[in-house]
C-alpha positions in Angstrom: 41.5 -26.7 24.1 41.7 -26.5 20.2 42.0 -23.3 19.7 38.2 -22.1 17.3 38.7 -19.7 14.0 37.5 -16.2 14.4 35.7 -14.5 11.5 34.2 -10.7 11.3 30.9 -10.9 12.8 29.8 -9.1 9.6 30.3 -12.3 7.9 27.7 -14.0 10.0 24.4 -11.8 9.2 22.8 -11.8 5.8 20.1 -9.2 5.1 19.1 -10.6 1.4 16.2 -10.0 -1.4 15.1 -12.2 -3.7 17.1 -13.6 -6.4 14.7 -15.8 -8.2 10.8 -16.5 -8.8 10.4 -20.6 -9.1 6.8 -21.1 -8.6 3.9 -19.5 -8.2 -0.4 -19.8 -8.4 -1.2 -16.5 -9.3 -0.8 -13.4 -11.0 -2.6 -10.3 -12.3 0.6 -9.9 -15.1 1.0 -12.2 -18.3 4.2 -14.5 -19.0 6.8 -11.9 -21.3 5.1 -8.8 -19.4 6.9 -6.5 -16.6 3.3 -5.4 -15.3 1.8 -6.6 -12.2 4.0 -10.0 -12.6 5.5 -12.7 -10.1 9.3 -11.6 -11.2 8.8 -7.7 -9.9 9.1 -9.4 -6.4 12.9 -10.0 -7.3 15.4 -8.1 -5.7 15.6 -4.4 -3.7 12.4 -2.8 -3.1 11.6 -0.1 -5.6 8.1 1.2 -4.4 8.1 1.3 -0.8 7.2 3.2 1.0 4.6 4.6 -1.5 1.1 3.0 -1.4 -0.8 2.7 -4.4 -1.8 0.3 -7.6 1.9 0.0 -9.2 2.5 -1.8 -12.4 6.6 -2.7 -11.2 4.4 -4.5 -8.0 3.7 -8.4 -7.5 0.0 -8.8 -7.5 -2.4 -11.4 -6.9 -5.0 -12.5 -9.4 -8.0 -12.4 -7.2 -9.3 -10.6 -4.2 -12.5 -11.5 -2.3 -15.0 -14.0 -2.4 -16.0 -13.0 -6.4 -14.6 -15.9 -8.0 -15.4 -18.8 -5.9 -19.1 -17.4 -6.4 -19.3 -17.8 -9.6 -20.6 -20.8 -11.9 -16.4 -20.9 -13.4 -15.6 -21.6 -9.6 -14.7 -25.8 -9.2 -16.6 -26.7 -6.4 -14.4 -27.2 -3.5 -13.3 -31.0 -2.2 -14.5 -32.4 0.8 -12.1 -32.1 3.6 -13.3 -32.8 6.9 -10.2 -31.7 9.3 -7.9 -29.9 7.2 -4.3 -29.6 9.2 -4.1 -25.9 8.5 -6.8 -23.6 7.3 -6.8 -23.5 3.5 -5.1 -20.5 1.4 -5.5 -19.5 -2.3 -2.5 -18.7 -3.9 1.3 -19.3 -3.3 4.9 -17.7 -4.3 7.9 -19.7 -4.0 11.2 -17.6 -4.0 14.7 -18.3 -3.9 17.6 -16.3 -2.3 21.7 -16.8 -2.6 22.4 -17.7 0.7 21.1 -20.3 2.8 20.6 -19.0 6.2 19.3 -19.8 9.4 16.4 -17.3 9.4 16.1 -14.7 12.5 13.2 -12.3 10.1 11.2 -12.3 7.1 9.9 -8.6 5.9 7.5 -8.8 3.5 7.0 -5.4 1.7 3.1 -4.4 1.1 2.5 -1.8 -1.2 -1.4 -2.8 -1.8 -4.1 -3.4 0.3 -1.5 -5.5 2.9 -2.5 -8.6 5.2 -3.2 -11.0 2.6 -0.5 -13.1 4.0 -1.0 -16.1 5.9 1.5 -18.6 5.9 5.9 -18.0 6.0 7.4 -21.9 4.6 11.0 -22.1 4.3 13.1 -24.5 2.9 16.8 -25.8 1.6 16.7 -26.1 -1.7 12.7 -26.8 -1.9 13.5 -30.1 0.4 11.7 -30.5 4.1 9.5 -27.8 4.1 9.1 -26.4 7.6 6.3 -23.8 9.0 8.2 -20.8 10.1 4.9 -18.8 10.3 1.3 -19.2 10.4 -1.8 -16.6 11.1 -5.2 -15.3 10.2 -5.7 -12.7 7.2 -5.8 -9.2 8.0 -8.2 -7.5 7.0 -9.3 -3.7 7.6 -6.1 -2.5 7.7 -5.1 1.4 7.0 -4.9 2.1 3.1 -1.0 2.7 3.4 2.6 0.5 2.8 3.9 -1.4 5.4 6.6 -3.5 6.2 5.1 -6.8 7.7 7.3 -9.2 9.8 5.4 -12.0 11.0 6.8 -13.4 14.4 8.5 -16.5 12.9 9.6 -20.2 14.4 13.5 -20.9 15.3 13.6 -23.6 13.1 17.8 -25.7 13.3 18.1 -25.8 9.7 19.4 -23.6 7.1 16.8 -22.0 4.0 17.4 -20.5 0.9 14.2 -20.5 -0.2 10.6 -19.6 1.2 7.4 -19.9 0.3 4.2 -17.6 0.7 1.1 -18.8 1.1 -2.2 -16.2 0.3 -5.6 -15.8 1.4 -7.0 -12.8 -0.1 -10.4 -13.5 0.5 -11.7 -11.0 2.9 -9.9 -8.3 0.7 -12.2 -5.1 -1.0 -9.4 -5.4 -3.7 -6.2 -6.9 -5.6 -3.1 -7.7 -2.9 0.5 -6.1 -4.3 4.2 -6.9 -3.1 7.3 -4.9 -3.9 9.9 -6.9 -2.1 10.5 -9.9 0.6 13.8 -9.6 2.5 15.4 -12.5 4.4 17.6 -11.7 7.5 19.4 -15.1 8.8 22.9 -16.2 9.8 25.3 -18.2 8.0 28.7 -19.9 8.9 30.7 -20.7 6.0 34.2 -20.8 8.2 34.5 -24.5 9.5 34.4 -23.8 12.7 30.9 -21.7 12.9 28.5 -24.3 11.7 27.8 -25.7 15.1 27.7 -22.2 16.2 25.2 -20.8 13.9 21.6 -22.0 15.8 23.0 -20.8 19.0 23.2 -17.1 17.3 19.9 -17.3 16.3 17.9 -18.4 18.8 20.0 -15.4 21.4 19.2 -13.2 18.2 15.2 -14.3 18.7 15.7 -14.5 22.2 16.6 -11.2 22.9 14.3 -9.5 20.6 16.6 -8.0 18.2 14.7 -9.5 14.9 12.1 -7.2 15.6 13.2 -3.9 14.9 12.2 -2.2 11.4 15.9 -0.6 10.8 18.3 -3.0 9.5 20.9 -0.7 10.9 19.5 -1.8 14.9 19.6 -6.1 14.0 23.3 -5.4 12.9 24.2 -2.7 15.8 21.9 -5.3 18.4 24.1 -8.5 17.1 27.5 -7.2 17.2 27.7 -8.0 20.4 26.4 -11.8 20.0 28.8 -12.0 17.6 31.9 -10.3 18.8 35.2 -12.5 18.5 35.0 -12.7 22.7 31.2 -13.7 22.2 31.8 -16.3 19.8 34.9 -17.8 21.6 32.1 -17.9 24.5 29.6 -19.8 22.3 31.7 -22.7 21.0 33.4 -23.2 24.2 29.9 -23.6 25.7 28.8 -26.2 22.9 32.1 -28.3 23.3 31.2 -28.5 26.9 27.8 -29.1 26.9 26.9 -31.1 23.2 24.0 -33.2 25.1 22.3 -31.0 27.4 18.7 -30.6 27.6 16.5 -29.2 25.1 14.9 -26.3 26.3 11.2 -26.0 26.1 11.3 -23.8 23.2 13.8 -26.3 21.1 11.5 -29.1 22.6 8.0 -27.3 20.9 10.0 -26.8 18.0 10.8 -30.7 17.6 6.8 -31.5 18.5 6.1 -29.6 15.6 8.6 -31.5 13.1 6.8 -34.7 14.3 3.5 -33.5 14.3 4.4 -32.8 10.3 5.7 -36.4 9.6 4.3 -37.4 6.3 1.6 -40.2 5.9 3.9 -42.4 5.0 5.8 -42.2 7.9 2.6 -42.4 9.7 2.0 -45.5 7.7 5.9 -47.0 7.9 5.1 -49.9 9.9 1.5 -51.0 8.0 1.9 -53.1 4.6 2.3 -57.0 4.8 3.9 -56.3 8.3 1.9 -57.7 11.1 0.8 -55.3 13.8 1.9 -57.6 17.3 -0.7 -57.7 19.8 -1.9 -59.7 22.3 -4.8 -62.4 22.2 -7.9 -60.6 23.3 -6.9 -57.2 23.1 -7.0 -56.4 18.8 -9.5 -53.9 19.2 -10.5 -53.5 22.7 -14.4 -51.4 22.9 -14.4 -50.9 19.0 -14.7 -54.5 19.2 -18.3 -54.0 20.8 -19.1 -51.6 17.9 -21.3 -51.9 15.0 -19.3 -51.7 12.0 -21.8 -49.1 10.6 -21.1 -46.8 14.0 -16.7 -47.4 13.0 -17.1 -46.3 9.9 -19.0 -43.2 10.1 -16.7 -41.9 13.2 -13.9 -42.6 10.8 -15.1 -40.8 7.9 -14.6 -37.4 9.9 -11.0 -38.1 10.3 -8.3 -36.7 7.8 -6.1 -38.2 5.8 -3.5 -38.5 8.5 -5.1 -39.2 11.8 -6.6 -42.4 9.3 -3.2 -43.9 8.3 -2.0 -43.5 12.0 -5.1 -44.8 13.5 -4.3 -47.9 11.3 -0.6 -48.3 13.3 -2.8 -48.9 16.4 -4.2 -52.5 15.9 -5.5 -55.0 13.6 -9.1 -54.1 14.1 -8.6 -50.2 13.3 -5.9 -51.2 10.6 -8.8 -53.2 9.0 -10.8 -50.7 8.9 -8.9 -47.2 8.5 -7.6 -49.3 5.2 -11.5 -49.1 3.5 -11.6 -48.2 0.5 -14.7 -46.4 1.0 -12.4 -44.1 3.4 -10.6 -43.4 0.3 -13.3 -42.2 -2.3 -12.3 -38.3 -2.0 -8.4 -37.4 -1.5 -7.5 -33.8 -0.9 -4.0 -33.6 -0.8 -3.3 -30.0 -1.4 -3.7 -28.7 2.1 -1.0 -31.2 3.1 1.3 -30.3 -0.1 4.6 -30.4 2.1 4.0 -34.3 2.9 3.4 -35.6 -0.1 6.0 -37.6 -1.5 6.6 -40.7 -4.0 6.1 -42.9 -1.0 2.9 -41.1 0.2 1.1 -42.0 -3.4 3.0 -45.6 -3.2 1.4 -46.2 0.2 -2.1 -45.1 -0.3 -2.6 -47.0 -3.8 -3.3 -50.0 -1.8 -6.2 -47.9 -0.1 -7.5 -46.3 -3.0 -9.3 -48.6 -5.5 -12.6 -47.1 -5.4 -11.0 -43.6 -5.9 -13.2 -40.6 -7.5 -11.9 -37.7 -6.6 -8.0 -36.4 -6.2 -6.6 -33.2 -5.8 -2.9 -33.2 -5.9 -2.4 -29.3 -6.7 0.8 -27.9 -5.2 1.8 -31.1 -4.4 5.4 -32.8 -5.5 7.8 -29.3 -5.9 11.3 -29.6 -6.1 10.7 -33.4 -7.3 9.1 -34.3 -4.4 6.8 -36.4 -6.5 7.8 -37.7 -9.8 6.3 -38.8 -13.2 6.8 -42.7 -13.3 5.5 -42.8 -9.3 2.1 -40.6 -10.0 1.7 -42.5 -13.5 1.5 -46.0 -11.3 -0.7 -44.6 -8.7 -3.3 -43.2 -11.7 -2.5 -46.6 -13.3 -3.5 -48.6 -10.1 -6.6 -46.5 -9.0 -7.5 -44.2 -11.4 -10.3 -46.6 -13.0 -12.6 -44.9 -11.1 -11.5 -41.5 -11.2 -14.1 -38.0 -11.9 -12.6 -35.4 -10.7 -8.7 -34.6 -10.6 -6.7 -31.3 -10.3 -3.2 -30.9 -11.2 -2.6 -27.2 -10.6 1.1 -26.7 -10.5 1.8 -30.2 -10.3 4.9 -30.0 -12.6 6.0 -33.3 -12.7 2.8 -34.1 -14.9 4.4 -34.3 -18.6 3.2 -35.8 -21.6 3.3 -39.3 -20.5 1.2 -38.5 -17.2 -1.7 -37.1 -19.9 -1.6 -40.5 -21.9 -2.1 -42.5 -18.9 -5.0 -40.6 -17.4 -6.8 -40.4 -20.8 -6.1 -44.4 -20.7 -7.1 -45.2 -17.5 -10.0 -42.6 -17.0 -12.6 -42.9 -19.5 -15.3 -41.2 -16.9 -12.8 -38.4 -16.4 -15.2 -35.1 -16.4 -13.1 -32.3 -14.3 -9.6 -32.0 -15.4 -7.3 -28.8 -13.7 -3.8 -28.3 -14.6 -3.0 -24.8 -14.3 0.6 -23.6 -14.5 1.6 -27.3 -15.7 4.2 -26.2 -17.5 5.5 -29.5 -19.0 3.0 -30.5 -21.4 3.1 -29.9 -25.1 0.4 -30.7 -28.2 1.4 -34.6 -27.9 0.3 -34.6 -24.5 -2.8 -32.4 -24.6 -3.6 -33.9 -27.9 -4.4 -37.4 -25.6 -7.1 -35.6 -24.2 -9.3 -36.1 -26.9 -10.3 -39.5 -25.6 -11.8 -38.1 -22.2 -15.1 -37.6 -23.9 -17.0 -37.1 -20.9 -15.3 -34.2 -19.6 -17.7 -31.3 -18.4 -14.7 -28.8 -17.0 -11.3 -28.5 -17.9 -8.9 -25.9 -17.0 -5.9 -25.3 -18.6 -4.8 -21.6 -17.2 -1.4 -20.4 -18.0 -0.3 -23.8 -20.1 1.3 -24.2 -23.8 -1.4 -25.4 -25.4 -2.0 -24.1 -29.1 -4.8 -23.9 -31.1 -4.7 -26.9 -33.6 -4.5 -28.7 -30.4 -7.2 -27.1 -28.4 -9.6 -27.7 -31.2 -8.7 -31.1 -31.7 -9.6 -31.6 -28.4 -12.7 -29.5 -28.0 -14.1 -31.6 -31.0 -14.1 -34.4 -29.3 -15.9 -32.4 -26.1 -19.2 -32.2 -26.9 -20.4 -32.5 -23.1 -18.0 -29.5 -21.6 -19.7 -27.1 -19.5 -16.7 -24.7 -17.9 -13.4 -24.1 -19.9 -10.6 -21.8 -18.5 -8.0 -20.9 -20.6 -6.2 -17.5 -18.9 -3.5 -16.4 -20.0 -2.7 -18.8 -22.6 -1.0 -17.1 -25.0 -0.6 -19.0 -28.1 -4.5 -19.2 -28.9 -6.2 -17.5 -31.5 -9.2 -16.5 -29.5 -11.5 -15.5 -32.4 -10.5 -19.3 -33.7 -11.3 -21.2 -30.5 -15.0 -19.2 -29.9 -16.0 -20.4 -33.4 -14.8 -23.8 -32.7 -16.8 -23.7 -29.6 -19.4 -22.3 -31.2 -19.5 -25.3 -33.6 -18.6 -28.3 -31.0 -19.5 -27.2 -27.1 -23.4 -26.2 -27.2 -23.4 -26.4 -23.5 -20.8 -24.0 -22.8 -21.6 -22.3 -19.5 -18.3 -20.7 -18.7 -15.4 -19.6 -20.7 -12.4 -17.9 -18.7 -10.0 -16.1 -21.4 -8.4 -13.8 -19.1 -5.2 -12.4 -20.6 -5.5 -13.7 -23.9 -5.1 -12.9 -27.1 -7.0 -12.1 -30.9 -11.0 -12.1 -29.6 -12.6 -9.8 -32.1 -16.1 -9.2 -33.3 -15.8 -12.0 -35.1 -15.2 -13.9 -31.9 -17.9 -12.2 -30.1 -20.6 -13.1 -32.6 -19.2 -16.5 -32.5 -20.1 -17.1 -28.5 -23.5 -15.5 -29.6 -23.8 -18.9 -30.8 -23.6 -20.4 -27.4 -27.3 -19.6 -25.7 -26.1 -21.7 -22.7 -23.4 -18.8 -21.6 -23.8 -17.5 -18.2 -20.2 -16.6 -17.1 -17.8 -14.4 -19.4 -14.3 -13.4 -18.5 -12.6 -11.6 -21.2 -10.8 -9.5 -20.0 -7.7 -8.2 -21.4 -8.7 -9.9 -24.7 -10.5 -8.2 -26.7 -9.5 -5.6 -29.0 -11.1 -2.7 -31.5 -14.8 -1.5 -31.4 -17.9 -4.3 -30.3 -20.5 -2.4 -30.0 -22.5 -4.5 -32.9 -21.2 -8.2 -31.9 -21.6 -6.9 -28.0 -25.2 -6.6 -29.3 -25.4 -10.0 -30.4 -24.0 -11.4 -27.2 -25.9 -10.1 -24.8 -29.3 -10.4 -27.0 -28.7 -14.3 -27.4 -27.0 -14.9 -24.2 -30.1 -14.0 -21.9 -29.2 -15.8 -19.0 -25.6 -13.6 -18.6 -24.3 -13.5 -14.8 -20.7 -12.6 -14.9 -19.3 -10.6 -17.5 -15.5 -9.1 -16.9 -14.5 -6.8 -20.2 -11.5 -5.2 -18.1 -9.2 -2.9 -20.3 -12.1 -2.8 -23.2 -11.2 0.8 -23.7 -14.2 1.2 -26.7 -17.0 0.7 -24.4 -19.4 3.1 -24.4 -22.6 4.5 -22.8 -24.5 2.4 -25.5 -23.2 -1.2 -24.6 -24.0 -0.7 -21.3 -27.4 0.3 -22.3 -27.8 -3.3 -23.9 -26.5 -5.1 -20.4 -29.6 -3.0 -18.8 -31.8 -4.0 -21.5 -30.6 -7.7 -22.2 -28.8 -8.7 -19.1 -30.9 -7.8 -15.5 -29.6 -11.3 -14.4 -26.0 -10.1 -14.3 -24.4 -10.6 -10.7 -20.8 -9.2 -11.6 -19.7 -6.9 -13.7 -16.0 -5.7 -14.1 -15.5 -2.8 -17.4 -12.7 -1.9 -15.4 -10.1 1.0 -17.4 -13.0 1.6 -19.9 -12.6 5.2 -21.0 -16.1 6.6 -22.2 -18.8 5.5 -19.7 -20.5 8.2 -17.8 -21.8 8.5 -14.6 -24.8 8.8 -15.5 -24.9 4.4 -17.3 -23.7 3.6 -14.2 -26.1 5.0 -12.2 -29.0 3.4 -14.7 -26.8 -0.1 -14.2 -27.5 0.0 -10.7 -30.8 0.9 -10.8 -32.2 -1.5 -13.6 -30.0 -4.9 -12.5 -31.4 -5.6 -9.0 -29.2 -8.8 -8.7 -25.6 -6.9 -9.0 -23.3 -7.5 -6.7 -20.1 -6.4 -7.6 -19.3 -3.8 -10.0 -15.4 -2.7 -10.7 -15.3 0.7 -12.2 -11.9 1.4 -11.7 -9.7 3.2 -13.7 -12.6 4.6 -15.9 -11.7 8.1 -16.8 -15.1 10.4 -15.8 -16.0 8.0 -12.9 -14.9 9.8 -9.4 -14.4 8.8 -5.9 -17.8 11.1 -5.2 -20.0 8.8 -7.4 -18.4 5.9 -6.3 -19.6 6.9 -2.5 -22.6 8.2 -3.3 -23.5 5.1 -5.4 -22.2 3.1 -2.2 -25.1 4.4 0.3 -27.6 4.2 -2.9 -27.2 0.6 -3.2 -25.6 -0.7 -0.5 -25.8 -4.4 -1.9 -23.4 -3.7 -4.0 -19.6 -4.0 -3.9 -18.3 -1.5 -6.3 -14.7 -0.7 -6.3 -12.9 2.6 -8.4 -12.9 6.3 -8.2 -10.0 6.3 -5.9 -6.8 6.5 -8.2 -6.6 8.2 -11.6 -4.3 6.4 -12.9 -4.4 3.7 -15.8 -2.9 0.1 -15.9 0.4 -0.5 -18.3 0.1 -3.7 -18.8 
C-alpha cells in the first residue's frame, strides 16, 4: 500500500476569529466610526464575558417591532410560502482559513438570541445552511457564548454569514466576537481525509464543549498519526460505500436548495415528452379560473418546477399574471444570472421586485440585471435593491429609462453608485418613496433629484454622510410638500435653521433625527412641533440640549405621538416624563435611556403606571461614545 504522509494533528484544527467584515444590513455605528460598528466584530473577543451596552461591540440597528410600525416602514411584499421564515438584518464575515466547520461560537454581549440563521460559504460561492432556528427571546440579561447545533456540510468555508431577527427583542442586539472551529488539510494526502474528521468530531460530541482546550484534548485522539493511518486506509478501501443516513439528509438538503433555474433547466423552447392523452391528466377537467388561483399560493420555486411536469402545468405556471410580484430576498442564495435570465420570459407584466441581498460575491452581475429590467421593467412600481452591489451607475440609467411609473425605489448600502448615477433619477417623477440609507450620494445631487420629486411621500437617508442636512430640509421644504417621513439617522449639519425648514412641511408625521442635530432648538423645536400637528414618531437620540421645556411643547403640540426616543438627553426630569405619559394617551414606546436624572426606579414605576407603554432606560448609567 502507498505508504500516506503524517502531519501533527495540531495542524488539522483551526480555532479562528474573524479577519474581515464584507457585508452587512445593519448597524447602530456610522462608516469612519469605532462605535457600535460592523468591523468591532473582527478578531479576539475583547468584552466577553462582561454584559452590558459597549461602544467596541457589533450592534444591530433595530430591535423590536418599532420600525416596521411606523409610516417610514415599506410595506412588506407578498410572499405566500416563503422557504425559510424571513430575518431582518445580515453580517457576512470572512476568516483566513477555509475549513470544514465542526462549531460556530457566536459571542453575545447584549440582549443575546437575536440569531437565527448560520450560512457558510467558500469564498461567498454555494451558500449552504449550516444552521437554522427560532429567535430567542427572554433570555437572562447576561453574556453568553452561543453555539448553535450546526449541519456537517462536505465542503470547506472561509466565510459565513449571520442572519438576524431581532424582532421580539425589549432592546438593541450586540456581538463582540464569532469564532470558527473546523479542520483543514493542506498536506496532499489529508484532503480526502478531512470530512471523515469532522463528521467523528460531530459524531462524538466533542464540538460541543465551551473550552477550546476540551475540542483539542477530545480530537487528539481522532487525529493521532495511528488514527489517521486508520482513516485513509479505510477510505482507500471503501471509496463507494453507502452514504449513511446522516450524509444522505445532508445531500436532500443540497437538492432541496437547487436554484430556480435548475428547477427550470429543462423548460425554454425544449419540449416536455409526454404521451397522447396524458398532458395534464385531472387538471385537464379543471376550470382555468380554479388552476390559477391554486397556483397563485405557490412560491417562486414549487412554480418553475411544477412547470417541468407537463405541458398543461408548464402553460400555465409560465403566466405572467403568476409573475406580477417577485420576492427574491428570502431566496437570496439562489439567485443567480441564470435565475433573472430564466424568469424574464415569465415576467412581462412585472410590478413589483425585490432583489435585496441577492447577487453577493458576483452571483448576479450588472449587464445580466440591466437586461432583465430592460426586458420587464416597463411595468415596474415597486423595486428594492438593498445591498444589491452589482447595481452601478449604468443599472440607475436603465431603470430611470425603462420605469417611468417607478414610485418605491430602495438601495441601501449600494455602495457603487456615484452623482452620475443618482443624478438619472431625476426622471422617475412619480416616485412617492426612496431610500437611499448608507449611499454616496451628495447634496448638489440629492437636490437635483428632489426637484424633480414633487410627489415623494417617505425619504430615508441614514447615515449618509456627505449631506448638508440644514441644505436638504430647505430644499424639501421648497420642492416635497407631501413629505410624510424623513429618516436622517446619523447624519450630519441639521440646525435650527434646518428645523424651521421642515416646519415648512405640515404633512410630517414621522421624524428620525437622531444623531443629527447639533446646538440649542428650543425655538425651531417650537416651530416644528406647532406646524407639524399630526407628529407620530419623533427619534432626537443624543440631542443633549433638550430640556424640560421642549418636552412641554410635544405635550402641548404633539398628543398624537406614538414613539418617542430623546435617548442620552441630559436635562429632562422625572417629573416631564411623568406629564409625557400622562398627557399622550397614544404612546407606545418611549426610550429614555442614557438620560442622566432618569433611574431604574422611575423607569419601573412608570412601567405598572402605564403599562401600554414600552419604555426602555434607567438601567445603565453610562453614556454612548459614538
Amino acid at each position: 500500500m502507498e505508504e500516506i504522509p503524517r502531519r501533527s494533528w495540531t495542524h488539522c484544527v483551526v480555532d479562528q476569529y474573524v479577519k474581515e467584515v464584507t457585508d452587512f444590513s445593519s448597524q447602530y455605528g456610522s462608516d469612519g466610526s469605532i462605535s457600535y460598528v460592523a468591523n468591532n466584530i473582527i478578531g479576539k473577543p475583547t468584552l466577553y464575558p462582561d454584559y452590558g451596552d459597549f461602544s467596541a461591540a457589533y450592534c444591530l440597528r433595530s430591535y423590536g417591532y418599532w420600525w416596521a410600525k411606523s409610516d417610514s416602514a415599506p410595506q412588506p411584499i407578498e410572499d405566500p410560502k416563503p422557504l425559510l421564515p424571513p430575518s431582518v438584518d445580515f453580517i457576512d464575515l470572512k476568516y483566513d482559513s477555509a475549513v470544514y466547520p465542526i462549531r460556530v461560537d457566536l459571542y453575545e454581549t447584549y440582549h443575546p438570541g437575536s440569531a437565527v440563521r448560520v450560512w457558510g460559504s467558500l469564498e461567498g460561492q454555494n451558500w449552504v445552511l449550516l444552521w437554522a432556528g427560532e429567535p430567542q427571546t427572554g433570555l437572562k440579561a447576561a453574556s453568553r457564548i452561543f453555539s448553535p447545533p450546526i449541519e456537517q456540510p462536505r465542503v470547506l468555508i472561509n466565510m459565513l454569514r449571520i442572519e438576524f431577527d431581532q424582532r421580539g427583542h425589549s432592546y438593541y442586539s450586540a456581538l463582540d466576537a464569532v469564532m470558527l472551529v473546523g479542520s483543514t488539510h493542506s498536506g496532499s494526502g489529508y484532503e480526502a481525509t478531512g470530512e471523515t474528521i469532522t463528521m467523528q468530531v460531530m459524531k462524538m460530541g466533542i464540538h460541543k464543549s465551551i473550552c477550546e482546550e476540551d475540542i483539542l484534548s477530545g480530537v487528539q485522539f481522532l487525529l493521532s498519526e495511528d488514527n489517521l493511518q486508520k482513516l485513509m486506509e479505510d477510505e482507500h478501501k471503501n471509496p463507494g460505500e453507502e452514504l449513511t443516513r446522516e450524509e444522505k439528509a445532508d445531500l436532500e438538503v443540497c437538492e432541496d436548495s437547487l436554484t430556480t433555474v435548475e428547477a427550470t433547466s429543462s423548460e425554454g423552447d425544449t419540449d416536455i415528452s409526454v404521451e397522447e392523452g396524458t398532458k395534464g391528466g385531472y387538471f385537464d377537467l379543471l376550470p382555468e379560473e380554479l388552476i390559477m388561483y391554486i397556483l397563485h399560493k405557490l412560491d417562486i420555486r414549487s412554480l418553475c418546477r411544477l412547470g417541468c411536469t407537463c405541458k398543461l402545468l408548464q402553460g400555465y405556471a409560465s403566466d405572467p399574471f403568476l409573475y406580477m410580484t417577485l420576492n427574491l430576498r428570502n431566496c437570496w442564495w439562489l439567485v443567480k444570472n441564470s435565475t433573472l435570465e430564466c424568469l424574464a420570459p415569465r415576467c412581462s407584466l412585472l410590478q413589483c421586485l425585490n432583489l435585496s441581498w441577492c447577487g453577493p460575491y458576483d452571483a448576479v452581475n450588472t449587464e445580466t440585471f440591466m437586461e432583465f429590467i430592460h426586458t420587464c421593467g416597463h411595468q415596474l412600481r415597486v423595486l428594492r435593491l438593498n445591498n444589491c452591489h452589482f447595481i452601478d451607475n449604468y443599472c440607475l440609467y436603465m431603470i430611470s429609462v425603462v420605469c417611468p411609473n417607478l414610485i418605491e425605489l430602495s438601495m441601501a448600502n449600494c455602495s457603487k453608485v456615484d452623482h452620475l448615477g443618482f443624478g438619472e433619477l431625476k426622471k422617475a417623477r412619480a416616485l412617492a418613496r426612496l431610500d437611499l440609507t448608507r449611499t454616496h450620494i451628495n447634496f448638489h445631487t440629492l437636490q437635483l433629484l428632489l426637484q424633480h420629486a414633487s410627489h415623494l411621500q417617505h425619504l430615508s437617508l441614514n447615515n449618509c454622510s456627505q449631506l448638508d442636512m440644514d441644505e436638504v430640509a430647505l430644499t424639501l421644504a421648497t420642492f416635497n410638500h407631501r413629505l410624510v417621513s424623513l429618516n436622517a439617522w446619523k447624519t450630519r449639519g441639521l440646525t435650527q435653521r434646518g428645523l424651521r425648514a421642515l416646519a415648512c412641511i405640515p404633512t410630517l408625521q414621522d421624524l428620525d433625527l437622531g444623531w443629527a442635530l447639533s446646538g440649542g432648538i428650543t425655538e425651531s423645536f417650537a416651530e416644528l412641533v406647532r406646524e407639524c400637528k399630526g407628529l407620530k414618531r419623533l427619534y432626537l437620540s443624543a440631542l443633549r440640549t433638550f430640556t424640560d421645556h421642549d418636552l412641554h411643547l410635544l405635550i402641548t403640540h404633539a398628543r398624537n405621538l406614538t414613539q418617542l426616543d430623546i435617548m442620552g438627553t441630559r436635562n429632562i426630569t422625572p417629573e416631564a416624563v411623568h406629564r409625557l405619559l400622562q398627557f399622550c394617551p397614544n404612546l407606545e414606546l418611549l426610550d429614555v435611556s442614557f438620560c442622566e436624572q432618569i433611574h431604574y426606579s422611575h423607569v419601573h414605576h412608570w412601567a405598572v403606571q402605564f403599562p401600554h407603554v414600552s419604555i426602555k432606560g434607567g438601567l445603565w448609567h453610562q453614556v454612548r461614545i459614538v
